[in-house]
N, C-alpha and C positions, 0 to 999 in steps of 0.2 A: 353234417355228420350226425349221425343215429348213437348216443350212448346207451350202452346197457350197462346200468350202474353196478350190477354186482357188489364186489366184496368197496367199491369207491377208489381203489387204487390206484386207477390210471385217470379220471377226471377231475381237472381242477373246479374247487369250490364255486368261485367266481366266474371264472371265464369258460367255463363250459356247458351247453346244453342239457343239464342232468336233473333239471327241477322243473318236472312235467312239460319237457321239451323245448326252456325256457334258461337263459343266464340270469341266473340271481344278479349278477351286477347290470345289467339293462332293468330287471324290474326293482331294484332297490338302491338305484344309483346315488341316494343319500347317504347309506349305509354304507355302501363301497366307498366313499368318500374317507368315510373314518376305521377304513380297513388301513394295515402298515404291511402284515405280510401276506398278499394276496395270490400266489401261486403255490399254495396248499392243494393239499386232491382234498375231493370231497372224504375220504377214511380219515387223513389226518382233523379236520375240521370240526367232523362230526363225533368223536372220540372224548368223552368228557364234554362233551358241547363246547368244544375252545374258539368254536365261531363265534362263541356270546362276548370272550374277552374285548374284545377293541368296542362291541357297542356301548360298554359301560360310560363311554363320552357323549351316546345320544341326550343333544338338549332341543331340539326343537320337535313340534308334532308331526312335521312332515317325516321326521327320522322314529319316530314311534310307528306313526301307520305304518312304514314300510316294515317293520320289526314284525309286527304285529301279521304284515300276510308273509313275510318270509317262514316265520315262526311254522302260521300253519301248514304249507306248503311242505317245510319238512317233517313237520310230525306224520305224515302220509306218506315219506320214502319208508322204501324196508330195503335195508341191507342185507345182502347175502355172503356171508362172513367166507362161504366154500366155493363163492366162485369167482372167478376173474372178472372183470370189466371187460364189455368190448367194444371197441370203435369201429363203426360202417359206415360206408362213403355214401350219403342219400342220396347221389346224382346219376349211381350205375345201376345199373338192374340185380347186377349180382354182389353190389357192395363191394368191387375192387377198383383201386384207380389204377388209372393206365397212363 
């Protein structure tokens, strides 16, 4: 599935495709460890940065590194506050399932 992140309100944080065509919790799976509510969209998450709240338990350096390329990763998204998200199916030509 192809996300276009827009305004972030149809993909979730964690479990979706939306960070440079990558799930945060496959490349920071230490991090997601010490996540509690993790089917957030990315608009919720990134709002006040309340993605940071649960890391405040990171103790070890593996859970820093990962902090550290998550971090950058999203200071590179840009939100488009006036448009919607959209979801494409990447297996069909024309992006519908059948």
């Amino acid at each position: 599935m192809i996300i276009t992140l827009g305004n972030g309100g149809k993909a979730k944080f964690w479990h979706d495709r939306w960070l440079d065509g990558q799930f945060p919790k496959e490349i920071t799976l230490s991090l997601y460890k010490l996540v509690t509510r993790k089917n957030k969209t990315v608009a919720q998450e990134l709002k006040n940065h309340r993605w940071l709240r649960p890391l405040r338990r990171m103790s070890s350096t593996t859970e820093v590194r990962e902090f550290i390329l998550l971090w950058h990763l999203i200071q590179q998204v840009l939100i488009d506050e006036e448009r919607e998200a959209d979801l494409t199916l990447k297996w069909t030509a024309i992006g519908i399932y059948s």
